[in-house]
LOVEX-141773 format. One line per field, with one value per residue (C-alpha): x, y, z; residue in three letters. Coordinates in nm, 3 decimals. Example, Ala and Ser with C-alpha at 12.3 -4.5 7.8 and 13.67 -1.06 7.14 Angstrom:
// LOVEX-141773
xx: (1.230, 1.367) $
yy: (-0.450, -0.106) $
zz: (0.780, 0.714) $
type: (Ala, Ser) $
This chain:
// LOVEX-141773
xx: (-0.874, -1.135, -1.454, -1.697, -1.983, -1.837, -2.085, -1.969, -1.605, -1.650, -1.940, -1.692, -1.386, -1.642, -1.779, -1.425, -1.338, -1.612, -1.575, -1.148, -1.256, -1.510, -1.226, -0.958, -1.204, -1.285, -0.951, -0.897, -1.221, -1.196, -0.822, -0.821, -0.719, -0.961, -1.099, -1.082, -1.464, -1.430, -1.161, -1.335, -1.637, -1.440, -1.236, -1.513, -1.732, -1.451, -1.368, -1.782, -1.744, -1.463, -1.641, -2.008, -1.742, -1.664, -1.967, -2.069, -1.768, -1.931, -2.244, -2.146, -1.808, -1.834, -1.611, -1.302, -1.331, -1.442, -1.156, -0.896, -1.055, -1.041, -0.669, -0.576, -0.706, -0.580, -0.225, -0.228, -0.359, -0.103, 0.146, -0.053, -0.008, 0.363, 0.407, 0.182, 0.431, 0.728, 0.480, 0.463, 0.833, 0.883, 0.614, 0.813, 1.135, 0.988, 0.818, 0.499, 0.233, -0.045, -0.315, -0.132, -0.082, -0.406, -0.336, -0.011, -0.153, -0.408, -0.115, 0.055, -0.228, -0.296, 0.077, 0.072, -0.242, -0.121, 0.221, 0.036, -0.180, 0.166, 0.290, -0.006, -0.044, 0.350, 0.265, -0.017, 0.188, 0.434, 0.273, 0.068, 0.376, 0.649, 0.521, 0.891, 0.827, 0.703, 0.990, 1.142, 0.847, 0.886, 1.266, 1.218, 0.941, 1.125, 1.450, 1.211, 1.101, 1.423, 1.467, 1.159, 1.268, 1.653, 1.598, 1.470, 1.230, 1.466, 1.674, 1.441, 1.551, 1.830, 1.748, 1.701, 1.951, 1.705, 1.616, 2.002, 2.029, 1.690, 1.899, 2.187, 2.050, 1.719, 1.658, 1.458, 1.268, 1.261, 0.869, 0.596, 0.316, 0.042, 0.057, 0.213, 0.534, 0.694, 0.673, 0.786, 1.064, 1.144, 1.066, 1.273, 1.085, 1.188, 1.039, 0.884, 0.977, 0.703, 0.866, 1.089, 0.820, 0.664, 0.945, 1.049, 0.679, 0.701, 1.027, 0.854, 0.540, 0.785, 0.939, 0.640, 0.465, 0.778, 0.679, 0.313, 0.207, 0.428, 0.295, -0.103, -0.033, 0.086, -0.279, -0.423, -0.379, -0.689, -0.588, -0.915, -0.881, -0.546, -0.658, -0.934, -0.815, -0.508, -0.788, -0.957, -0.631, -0.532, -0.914, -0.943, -0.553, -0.552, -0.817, -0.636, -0.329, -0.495, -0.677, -0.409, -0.199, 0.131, -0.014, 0.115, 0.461, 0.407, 0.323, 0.662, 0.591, 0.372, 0.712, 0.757, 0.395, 0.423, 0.767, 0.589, 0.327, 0.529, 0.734, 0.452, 0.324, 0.686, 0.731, 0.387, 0.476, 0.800, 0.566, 0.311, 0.627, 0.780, 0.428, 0.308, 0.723, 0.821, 1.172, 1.412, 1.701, 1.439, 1.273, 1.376, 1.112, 0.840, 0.558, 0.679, 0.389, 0.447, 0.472, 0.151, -0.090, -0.146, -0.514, -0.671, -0.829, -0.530, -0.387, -0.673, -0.615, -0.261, -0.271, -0.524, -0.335, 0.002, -0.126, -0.392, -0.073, 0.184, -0.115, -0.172, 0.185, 0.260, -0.029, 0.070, 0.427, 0.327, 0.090, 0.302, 0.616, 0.370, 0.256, 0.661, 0.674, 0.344, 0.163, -0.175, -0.086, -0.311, -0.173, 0.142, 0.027, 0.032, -0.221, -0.238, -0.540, -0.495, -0.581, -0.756, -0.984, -0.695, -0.590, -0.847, -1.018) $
yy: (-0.497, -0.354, -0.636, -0.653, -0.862, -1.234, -1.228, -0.913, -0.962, -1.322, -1.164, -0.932, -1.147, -1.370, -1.083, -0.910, -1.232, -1.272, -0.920, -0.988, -1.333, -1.103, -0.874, -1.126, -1.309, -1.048, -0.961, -1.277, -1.260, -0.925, -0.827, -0.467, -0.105, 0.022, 0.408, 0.691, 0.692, 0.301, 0.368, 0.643, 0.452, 0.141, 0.370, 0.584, 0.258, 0.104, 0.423, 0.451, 0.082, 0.128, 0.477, 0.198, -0.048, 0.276, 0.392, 0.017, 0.006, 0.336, 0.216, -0.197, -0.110, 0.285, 0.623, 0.460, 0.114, 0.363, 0.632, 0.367, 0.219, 0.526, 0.645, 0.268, 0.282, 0.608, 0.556, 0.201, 0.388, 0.603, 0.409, 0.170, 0.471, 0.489, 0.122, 0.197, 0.431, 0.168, -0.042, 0.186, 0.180, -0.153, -0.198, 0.095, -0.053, -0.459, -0.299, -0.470, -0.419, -0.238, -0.513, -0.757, -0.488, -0.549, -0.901, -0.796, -0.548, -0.846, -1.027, -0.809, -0.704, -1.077, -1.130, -0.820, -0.901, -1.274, -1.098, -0.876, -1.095, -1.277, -1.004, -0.935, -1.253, -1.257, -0.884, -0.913, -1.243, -1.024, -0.778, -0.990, -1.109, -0.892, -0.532, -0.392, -0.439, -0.128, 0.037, -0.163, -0.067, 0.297, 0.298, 0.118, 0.335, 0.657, 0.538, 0.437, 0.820, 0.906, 0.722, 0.820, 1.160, 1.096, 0.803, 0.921, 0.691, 0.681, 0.443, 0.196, 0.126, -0.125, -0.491, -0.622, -0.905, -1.197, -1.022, -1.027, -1.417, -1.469, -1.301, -1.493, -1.870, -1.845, -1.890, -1.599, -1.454, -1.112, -1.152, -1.179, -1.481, -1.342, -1.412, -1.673, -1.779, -2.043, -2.085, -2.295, -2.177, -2.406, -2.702, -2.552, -2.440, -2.083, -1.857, -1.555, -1.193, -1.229, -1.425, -1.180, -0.895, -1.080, -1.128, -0.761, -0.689, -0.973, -0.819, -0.472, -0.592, -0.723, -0.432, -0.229, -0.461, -0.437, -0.098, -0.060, -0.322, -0.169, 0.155, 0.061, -0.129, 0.203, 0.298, -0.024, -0.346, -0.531, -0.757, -0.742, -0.393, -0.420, -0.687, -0.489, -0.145, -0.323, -0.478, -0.216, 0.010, -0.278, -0.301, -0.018, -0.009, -0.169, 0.106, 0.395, 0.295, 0.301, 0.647, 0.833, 0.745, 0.964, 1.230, 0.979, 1.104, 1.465, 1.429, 1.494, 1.580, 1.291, 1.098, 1.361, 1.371, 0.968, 1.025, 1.281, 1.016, 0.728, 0.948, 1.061, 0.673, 0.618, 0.857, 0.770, 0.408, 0.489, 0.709, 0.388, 0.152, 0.411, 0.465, 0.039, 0.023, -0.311, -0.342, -0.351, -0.108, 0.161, 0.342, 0.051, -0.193, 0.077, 0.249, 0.567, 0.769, 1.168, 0.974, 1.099, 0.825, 1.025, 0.936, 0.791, 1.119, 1.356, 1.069, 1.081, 1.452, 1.466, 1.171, 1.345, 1.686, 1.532, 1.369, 1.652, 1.949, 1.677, 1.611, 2.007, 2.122, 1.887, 1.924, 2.306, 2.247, 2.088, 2.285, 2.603, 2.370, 2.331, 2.694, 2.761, 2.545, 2.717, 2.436, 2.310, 2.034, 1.759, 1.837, 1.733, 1.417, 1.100, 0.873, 0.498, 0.486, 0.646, 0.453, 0.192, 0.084, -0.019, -0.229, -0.371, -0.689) $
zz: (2.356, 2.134, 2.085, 1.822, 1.758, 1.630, 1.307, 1.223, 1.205, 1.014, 0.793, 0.716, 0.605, 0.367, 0.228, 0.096, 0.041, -0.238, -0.370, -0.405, -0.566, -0.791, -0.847, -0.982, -1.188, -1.403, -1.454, -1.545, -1.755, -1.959, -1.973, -2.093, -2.010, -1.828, -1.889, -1.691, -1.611, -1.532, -1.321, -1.101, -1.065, -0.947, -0.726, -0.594, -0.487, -0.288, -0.117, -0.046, 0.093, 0.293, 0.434, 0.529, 0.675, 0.882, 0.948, 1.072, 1.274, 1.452, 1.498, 1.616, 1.798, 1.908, 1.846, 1.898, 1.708, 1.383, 1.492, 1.438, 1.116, 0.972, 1.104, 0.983, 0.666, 0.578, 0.686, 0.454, 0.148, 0.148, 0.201, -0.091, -0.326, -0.233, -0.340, -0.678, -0.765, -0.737, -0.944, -1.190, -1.208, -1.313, -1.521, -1.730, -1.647, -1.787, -2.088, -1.964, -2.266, -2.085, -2.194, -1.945, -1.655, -1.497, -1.499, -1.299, -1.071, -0.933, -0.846, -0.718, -0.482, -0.404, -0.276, -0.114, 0.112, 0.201, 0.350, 0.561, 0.660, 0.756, 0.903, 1.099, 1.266, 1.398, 1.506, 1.688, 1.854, 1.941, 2.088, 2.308, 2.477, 2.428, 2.498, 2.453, 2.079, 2.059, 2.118, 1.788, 1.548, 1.686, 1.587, 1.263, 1.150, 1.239, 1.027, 0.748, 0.729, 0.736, 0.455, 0.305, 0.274, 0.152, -0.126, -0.473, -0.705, -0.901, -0.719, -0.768, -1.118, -1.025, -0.979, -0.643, -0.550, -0.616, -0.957, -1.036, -0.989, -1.215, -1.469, -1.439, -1.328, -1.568, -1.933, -2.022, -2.342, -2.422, -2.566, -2.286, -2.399, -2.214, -1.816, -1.892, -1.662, -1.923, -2.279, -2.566, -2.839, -3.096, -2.896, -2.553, -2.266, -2.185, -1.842, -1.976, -1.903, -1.673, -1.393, -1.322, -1.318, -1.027, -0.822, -0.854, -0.759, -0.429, -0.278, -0.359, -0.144, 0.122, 0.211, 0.205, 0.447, 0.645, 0.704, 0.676, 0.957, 1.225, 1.109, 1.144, 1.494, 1.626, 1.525, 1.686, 1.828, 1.722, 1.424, 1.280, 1.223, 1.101, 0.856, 0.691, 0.682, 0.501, 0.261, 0.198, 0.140, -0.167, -0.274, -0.573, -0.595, -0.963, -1.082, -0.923, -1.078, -1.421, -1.302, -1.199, -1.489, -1.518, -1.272, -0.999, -1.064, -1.063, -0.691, -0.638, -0.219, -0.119, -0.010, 0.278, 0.342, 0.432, 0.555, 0.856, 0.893, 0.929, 1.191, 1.373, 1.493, 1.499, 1.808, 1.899, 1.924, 2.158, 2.387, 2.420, 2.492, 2.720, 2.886, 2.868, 2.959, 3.154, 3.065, 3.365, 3.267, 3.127, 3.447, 3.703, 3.468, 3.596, 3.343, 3.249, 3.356, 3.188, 2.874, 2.668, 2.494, 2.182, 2.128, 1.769, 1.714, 1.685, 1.514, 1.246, 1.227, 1.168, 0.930, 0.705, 0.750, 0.588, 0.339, 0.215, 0.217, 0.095, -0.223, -0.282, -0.235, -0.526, -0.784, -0.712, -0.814, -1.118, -1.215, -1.215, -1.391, -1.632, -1.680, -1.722, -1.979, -2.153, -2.112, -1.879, -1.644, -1.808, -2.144, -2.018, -1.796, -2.038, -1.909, -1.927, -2.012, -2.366, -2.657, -2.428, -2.734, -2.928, -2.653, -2.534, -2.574) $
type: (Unk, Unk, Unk, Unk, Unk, Unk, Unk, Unk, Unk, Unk, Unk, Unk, Unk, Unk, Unk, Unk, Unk, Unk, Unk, Unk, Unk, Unk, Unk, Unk, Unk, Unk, Unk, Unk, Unk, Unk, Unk, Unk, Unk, Unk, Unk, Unk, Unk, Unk, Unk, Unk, Unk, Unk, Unk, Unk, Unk, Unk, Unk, Unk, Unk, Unk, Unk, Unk, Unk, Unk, Unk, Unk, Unk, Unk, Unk, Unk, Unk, Unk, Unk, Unk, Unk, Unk, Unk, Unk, Unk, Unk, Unk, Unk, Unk, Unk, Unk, Unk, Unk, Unk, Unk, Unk, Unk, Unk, Unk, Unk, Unk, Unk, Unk, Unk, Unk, Unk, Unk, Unk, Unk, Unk, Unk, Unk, Unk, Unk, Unk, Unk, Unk, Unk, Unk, Unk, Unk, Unk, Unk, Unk, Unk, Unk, Unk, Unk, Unk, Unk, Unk, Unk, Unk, Unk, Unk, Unk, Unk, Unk, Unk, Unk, Unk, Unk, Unk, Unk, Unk, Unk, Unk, Unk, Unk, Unk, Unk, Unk, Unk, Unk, Unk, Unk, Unk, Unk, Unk, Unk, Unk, Unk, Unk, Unk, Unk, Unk, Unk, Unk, Unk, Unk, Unk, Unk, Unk, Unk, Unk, Unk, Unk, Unk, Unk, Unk, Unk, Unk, Unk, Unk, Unk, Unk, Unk, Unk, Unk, Unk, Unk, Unk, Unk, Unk, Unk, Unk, Unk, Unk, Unk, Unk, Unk, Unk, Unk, Unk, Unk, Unk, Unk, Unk, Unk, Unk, Unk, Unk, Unk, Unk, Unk, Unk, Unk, Unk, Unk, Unk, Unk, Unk, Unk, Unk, Unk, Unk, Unk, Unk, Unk, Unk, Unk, Unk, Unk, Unk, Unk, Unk, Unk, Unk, Unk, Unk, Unk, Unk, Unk, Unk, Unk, Unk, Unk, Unk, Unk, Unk, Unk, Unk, Unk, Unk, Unk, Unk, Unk, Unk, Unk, Unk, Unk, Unk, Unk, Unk, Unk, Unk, Unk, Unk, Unk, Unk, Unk, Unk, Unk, Unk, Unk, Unk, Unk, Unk, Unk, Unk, Unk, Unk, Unk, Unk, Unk, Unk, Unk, Unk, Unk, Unk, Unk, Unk, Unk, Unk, Unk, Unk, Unk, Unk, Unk, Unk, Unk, Unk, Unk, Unk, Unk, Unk, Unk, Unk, Unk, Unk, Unk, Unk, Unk, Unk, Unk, Unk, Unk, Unk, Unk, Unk, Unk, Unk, Unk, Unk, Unk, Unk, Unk, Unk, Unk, Unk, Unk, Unk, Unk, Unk, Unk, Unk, Unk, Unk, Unk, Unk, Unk, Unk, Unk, Unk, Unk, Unk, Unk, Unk, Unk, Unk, Unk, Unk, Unk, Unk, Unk, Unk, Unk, Unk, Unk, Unk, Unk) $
């Protein structure tokens, strides 16, 4: 296990802590649509902090505690884009005025970190006791990029089950009131289109946390590293989302990019088990020694591979789509940020 200096890692938590806090508060402050500049700056400086919190890790911990930072953060940020992109679907799909969506976004972010952080406690239990579970995160991460690859977006338009009942069991408006959850129609209390936009945005964070955290303990085991690279992966999510705008679903490859990646530490997580292996009808209960440890490094490198070809194989795509059609690529990407003066406040 992989040790770094106490102050540090508390330091650490208080500080993103304060800066999330920050975050939400302003939201909360200044609802508006935030501009593409605004948006780069905000996504640029927590892309420079998570690089310092890096660079720290280097220089307090050594090759290896920064190595897996790095591969950690990485893998969560694309799989972070992945569930922006199911964001973006039901925020189409609930009609949710684009004033409000930063408002969503936050919490949306805010449940997502608390079930990781769920999810990374029972993990890192797990693993501490039951080293076979490796083999189990292995397997479920290489049927989720199996699954990756064969499900479309576009079968994320139906409910989920729990959004069904909502529907049925709930007295619902068709008008939002602001963030608000309940309102008041002719003297009745009514929930609010808004309840059922966080729900669908919950059991969207579940099952992505389902797969991320298996995905980032094939990368490590420490669940401090786990914790922040999962932080910083969410921190700047709400900008990007705003900054990437409808270019998000021209990159019609990035699926197969995370797809390969989430294979990769798949297989790389049944190697470990098989290598770490104790179970008594695999081997005779003895470690599998030919198995290869596949080190952070290559891990890193493959990682940042898949996701860099997955990125340019699609902005290529659209970009010559585009040129069939006679048209430039941006001409032909509506951004959410259009218009922001009108709807901001």
């Amino acid at each position: 296990m992989l040790d770094l200096p106490i102050w540090f890692e508390v330091g650490s938590l208080v500080v993103l802590t304060l800066i999330l806090v920050g975050d939400l508060l302003l939201v909360l402050k200044r609802p508006h649509v935030p501009s593409i500049k605004e948006s780069s700056l905000w996504v640029a400086f927590y892309v420079a902090l998570a690089l310092v919190f890096a660079g720290l890790m280097f220089v307090l911990g050594d090759t290896e505690h920064g190595g897996q930072f790095l591969a950690g953060w990485l893998t969560e940020y694309s799989l972070s884009i992945d569930n922006l992109f199911v964001f973006v679907i039901i925020m189409a799909k609930f009609s949710v005025p684009r004033k409000l969506q930063q408002e969503v976004l936050m919490v949306g972010i805010i449940i997502a970190l608390v079930l990781r952080g769920i999810f990374i406690l029972l993990g890192a239990s797990l693993i501490e006791n039951f080293s076979w579970i490796f083999y189990i995160f292995g397997a479920w991460l290489v049927w989720t990029a199996i699954q990756q690859v064969r499900d479309s977006h576009e079968d994320d338009d139906s409910d989920t089950f729990v959004v069904r009942i909502l529907r049925k069991r709930v007295a619902l408006t068709d008008e939002y009131d602001g963030v608000k959850l309940r309102t008041v129609i002719d003297g009745k209390r009514f929930f609010t289109p808004m309840l059922i936009v966080f729900v669908a945005i919950g059991t969207t964070d579940l099952l992505f946390a389902l797969d991320s955290i298996p995905a980032i303990f094939g990368i490590t085991q420490s669940p401090f590293i786990v914790f922040t690279a999962n932080v910083f992966a969410l921190m700047g999510l709400r900008q990007l989302y705003f900054l990437l705008g409808g270019l998000l679903e021209r990159l019609e490859y990035l699926k197969y990019g995370i797809a390969f990646i989430l294979a990769f530490i798949g297989v790389k997580l049944v190697l470990h088990a098989m290598h770490v292996n104790e179970l008594p009808f695999i081997n005779g209960g003895e470690h599998i020694e030919w198995a290869p440890e596949i080190s952070t490094w290559v891990s890193l490198g493959v990682i940042l591979a898949a996701m860099a070809v997955a990125t340019v194989a699609s902005l290529l795509k659209a970009r010559l789509d585009a040129k069939s059609r006679g048209h430039k690529l941006m001409d032909e990407v509506p951004h959410f940020t259009e218009d922001s003066h009108t709807d901001g406040r």
